[in-house]
N, C-alpha and C positions, 0 to 999 in steps of 0.2 A: 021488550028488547029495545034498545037502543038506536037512533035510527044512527049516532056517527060510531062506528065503532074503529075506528082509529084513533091513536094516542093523542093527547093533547097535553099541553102545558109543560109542568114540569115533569112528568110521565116522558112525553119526547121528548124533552133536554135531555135526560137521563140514558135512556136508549141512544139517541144519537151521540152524544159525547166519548159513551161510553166502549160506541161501535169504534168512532172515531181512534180513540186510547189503545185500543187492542189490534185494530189493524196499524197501526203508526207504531206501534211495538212489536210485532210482528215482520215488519219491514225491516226496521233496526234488527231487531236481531239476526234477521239474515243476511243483511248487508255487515253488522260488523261481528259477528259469534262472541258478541259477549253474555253471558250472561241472566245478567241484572236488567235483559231489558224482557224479562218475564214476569219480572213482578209487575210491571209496567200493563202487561196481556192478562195478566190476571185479575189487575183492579180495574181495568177496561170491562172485562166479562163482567164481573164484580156490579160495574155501575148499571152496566146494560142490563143485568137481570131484577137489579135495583126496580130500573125504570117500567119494566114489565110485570115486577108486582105491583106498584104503587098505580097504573094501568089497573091490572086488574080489581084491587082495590077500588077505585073509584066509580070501576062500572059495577061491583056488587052494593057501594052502598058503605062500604067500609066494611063491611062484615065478612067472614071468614068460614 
């Protein structure tokens, strides 16, 4: 096992950007009920879950 197992690199860029994007779209949308600012929370999710494969990828080794 690993002794850091917290995200690194581009793994956390991913994750936090991604956190970033979805709560910042989430806001918006409630402040102004438009819309369009879902697609916004969705490719937030999108990148965050990104960032937690590419995570767990790199602690298996790449392998799957």
């Amino acid at each position: 096992m690993s002794r850091n197992t917290s995200p690194q690199g581009l793994a956390l860029l991913l994750i936090t950007l991604g956190s970033l994007a979805s709560m910042a779209g989430a806001a918006a949308f409630f402040a102004t009920d438009e819309h369009f600012w879902r697609f916004l929370i969705a490719a937030g999710c999108f990148v965050h879950f990104l960032g937690w494969v590419r995570h767990g990828a790199r602690r298996r080794g790449g392998v799957r």
